[in-house]
N, C-alpha and C positions, 0 to 999 in steps of 0.2 A: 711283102707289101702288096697292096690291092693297087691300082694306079701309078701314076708319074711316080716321081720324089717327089719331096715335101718341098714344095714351095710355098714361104709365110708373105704375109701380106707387108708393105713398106712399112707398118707403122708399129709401133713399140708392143712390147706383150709384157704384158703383169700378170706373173707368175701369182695363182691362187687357185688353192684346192678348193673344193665345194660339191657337196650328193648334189646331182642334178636327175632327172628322170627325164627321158627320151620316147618320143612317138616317131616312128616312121608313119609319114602322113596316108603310105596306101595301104597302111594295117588300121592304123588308128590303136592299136594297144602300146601300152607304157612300159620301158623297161628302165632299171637304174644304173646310175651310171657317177661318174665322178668329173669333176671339169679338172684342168690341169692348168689352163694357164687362159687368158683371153686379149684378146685386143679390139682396135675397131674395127677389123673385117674380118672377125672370125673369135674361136677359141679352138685350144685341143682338148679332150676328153675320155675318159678312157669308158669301156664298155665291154657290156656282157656276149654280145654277140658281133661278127663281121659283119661290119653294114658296107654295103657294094659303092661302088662309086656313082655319082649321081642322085641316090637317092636324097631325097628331102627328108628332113627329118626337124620337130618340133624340140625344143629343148628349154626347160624349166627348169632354172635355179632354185632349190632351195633354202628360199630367203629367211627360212626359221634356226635352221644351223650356223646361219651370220649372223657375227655380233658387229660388223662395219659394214658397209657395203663400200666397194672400191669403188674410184670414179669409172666411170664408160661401164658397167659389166649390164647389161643384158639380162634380166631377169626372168622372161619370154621371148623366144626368138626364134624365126625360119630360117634354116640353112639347107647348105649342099652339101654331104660328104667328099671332099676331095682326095682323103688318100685316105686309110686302115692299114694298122702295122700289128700284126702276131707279135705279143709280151707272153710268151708262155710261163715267165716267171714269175706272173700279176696272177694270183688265185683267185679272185674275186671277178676283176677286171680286166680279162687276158688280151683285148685290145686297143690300141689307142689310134683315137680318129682326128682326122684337119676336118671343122667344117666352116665354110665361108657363108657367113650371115647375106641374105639376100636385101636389097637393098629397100627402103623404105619407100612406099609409094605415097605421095600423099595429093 
């Protein structure tokens, strides 16, 4: 595991799959990815590459694959990677990341 342990945010997570596609904002290129669960300060996700700790990273649901959209989920959102864990048993997706949505400026 990259970081701390996983610490989740107080508030409830609802578990749902969904392709998502991922920019780390200091490349700017997309890679794909899958969501695993979300809440309101964060989701987990699983991914093609280790993303470090700290880094920011852009994350786009795709809302074409959905036939509901759940309440709270984040369609577009800026987050922090807070931890990445090695699934070497995920073919596709051999890692899974916490990231904590940044919070809305308005």
């Amino acid at each position: 595991m990259t970081g701390s342990a996983e610490r989740r945010d107080s508030c409830k997570r609802t578990d749902f799959e969904a392709p998502i596609c991922l920019a780390l904002i200091s490349e700017g290129s997309w890679m794909n990815g899958k969501m695993l669960n979300h809440g309101m300060q964060g989701m987990c996700v699983q991914s093609e590459v280790c993303l470090q700790l700290g880094v920011t990273v852009l994350i786009r649901v795709d809302g074409t694959a959905l036939g509901t959209f759940p309440e709270g989920l984040r369609m577009l959102v800026l987050g922090e990677v807070k931890w990445c864990k090695n699934k070497p048993d995920e073919a596709f997706f051999p890692y899974e990341v916490g990231i904590k949505y940044f919070p809305p400026h308005y």
